[in-house]
N, C-alpha and C positions, 0 to 999 in steps of 0.2 A: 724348656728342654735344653740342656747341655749341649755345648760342640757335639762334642763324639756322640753322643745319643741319637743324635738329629740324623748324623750322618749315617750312623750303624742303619737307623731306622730307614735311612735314604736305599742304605746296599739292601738292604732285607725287603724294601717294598718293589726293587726291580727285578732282582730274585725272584720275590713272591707274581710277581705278573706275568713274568715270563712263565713259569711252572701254571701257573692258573692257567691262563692261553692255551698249552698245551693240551691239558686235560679236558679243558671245554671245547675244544675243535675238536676233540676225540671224541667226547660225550661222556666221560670218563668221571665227574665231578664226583658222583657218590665213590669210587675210588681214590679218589684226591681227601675224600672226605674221612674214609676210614685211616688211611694212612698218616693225617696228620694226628688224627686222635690217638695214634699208637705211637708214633713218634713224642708226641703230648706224655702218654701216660709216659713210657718208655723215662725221658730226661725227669719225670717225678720221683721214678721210682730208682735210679740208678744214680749214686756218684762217681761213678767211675765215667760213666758214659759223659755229665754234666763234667770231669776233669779233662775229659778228650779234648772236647768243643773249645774250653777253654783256658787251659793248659798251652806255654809256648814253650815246654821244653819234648812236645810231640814235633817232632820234621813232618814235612805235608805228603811225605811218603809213608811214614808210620802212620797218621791221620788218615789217607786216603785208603788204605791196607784196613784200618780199624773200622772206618764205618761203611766199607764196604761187605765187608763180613755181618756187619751187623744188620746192614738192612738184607741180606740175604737171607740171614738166620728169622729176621723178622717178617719176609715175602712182599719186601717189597717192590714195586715197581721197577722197571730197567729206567725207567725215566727219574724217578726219585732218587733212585741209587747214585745213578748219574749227576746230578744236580750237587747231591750231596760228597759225592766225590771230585767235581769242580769248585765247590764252596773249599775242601781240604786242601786241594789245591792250590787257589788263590789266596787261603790262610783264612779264611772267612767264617768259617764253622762256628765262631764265637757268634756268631748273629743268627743260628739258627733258632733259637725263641722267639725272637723278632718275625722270622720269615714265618715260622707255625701262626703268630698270632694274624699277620697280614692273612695268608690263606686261610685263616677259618673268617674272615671275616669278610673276605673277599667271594667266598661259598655262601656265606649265609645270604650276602647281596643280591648274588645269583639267583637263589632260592624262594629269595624276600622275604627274610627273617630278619628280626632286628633280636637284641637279647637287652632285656632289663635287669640290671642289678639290684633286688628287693635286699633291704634288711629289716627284720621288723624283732618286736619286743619278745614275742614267741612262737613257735613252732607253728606255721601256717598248715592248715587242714590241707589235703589232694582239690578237696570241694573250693576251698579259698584262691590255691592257687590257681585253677581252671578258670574263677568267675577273675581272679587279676588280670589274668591272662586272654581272656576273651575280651575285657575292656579295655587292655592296652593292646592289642590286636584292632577293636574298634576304631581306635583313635588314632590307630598308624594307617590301618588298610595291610598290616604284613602280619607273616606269623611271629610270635614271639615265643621264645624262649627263656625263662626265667633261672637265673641266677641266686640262688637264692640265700641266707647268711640269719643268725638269728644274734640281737646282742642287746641283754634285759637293760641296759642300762641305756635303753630307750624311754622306759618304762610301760609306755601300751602307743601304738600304733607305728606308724611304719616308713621307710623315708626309698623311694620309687627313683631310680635313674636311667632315663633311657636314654641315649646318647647324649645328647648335649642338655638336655632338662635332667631337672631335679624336683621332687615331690617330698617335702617332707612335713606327714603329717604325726609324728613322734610328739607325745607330752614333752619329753626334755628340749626339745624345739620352741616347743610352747610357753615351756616356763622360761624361758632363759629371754622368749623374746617380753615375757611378761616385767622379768628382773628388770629390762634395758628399758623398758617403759618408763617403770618406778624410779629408775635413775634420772631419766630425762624430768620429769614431775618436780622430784625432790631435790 
């Protein structure tokens, strides 16, 4: 990770604990929880709002005016609003993706969810994902939430990430480790 990444990621994970803290002395979490998913969708769907954040030819009073409105217009919390308008403030708002990602992962913790990133060759069945899902559930003791991505030029089965492991039982996996075989032979 880069200087400034580290760092951003430094301001956004004290950010994000403080706000978590909050919400969870309050009991507040499934709040904290809708809010970041709408915040979430919210910078997918808007470049205006993704130019706010990170735009420096906004003043921290035109920022602070702008997303105050917004999370009004979007019902959020006095405490969110707040937050986000001391992030505008302090000129910080460009780390608010960072601070979203810290908070939903900081809830999931809470919650005791882990989330797997699956990609596999094709379209997994409701049925497939359930039996994935209850075996990597198995083997953490948490709930899991699946991630889920389809890319053929796997060719047939599937490559499993769950935090810091990786599973990859994809043919192209397979052959490639088969090529480096035949290399080392020949």
């Amino acid at each position: 990770m880069s200087e400034p990444a580290s760092i951003s990621a430094g301001i956004a994970d004290r950010y994000a604990t403080a706000v978590f803290e909050i919400y969870k002395d309050s009991g507040q979490l499934d709040t904290l929880k809708a809010e970041v998913d709408a915040l979430e969708a919210a910078l997918a769907e808007s470049a205006d709002l993704q130019d706010l954040i990170n735009s420096p030819i906004y003043t921290r009073d035109q920022q602070d005016a702008a997303i105050e409105a917004i999370g009004k217009s979007m019902g959020l919390s006095a405490t969110m609003i707040h937050t986000l308008g001391l992030m505008a403030q302090k000129r910080r708002l460009f780390i608010l993706p960072a601070l979203l990602r810290a908070l939903s992962a900081m809830i999931a913790e809470a919650k005791g969810e882990v989330t797997a990133d699956v990609t596999s060759a094709t379209e997994l069945s409701q049925e497939q994902q359930a039996k994935l899902a209850d075996a990597l559930a198995a083997k953490t003791g948490k709930t899991v939430k699946l991630n889920i991505a389809v890319d053929e030029t796997l060719i047939g089965g599937m490559i499993v990430k769950l935090g810091s492991r990786m599973v990859d039982t994809s043919i192209r996996s397979q052959l490639a480790s088969l090529q480096n075989s035949m290399k080392e032979v020949g």
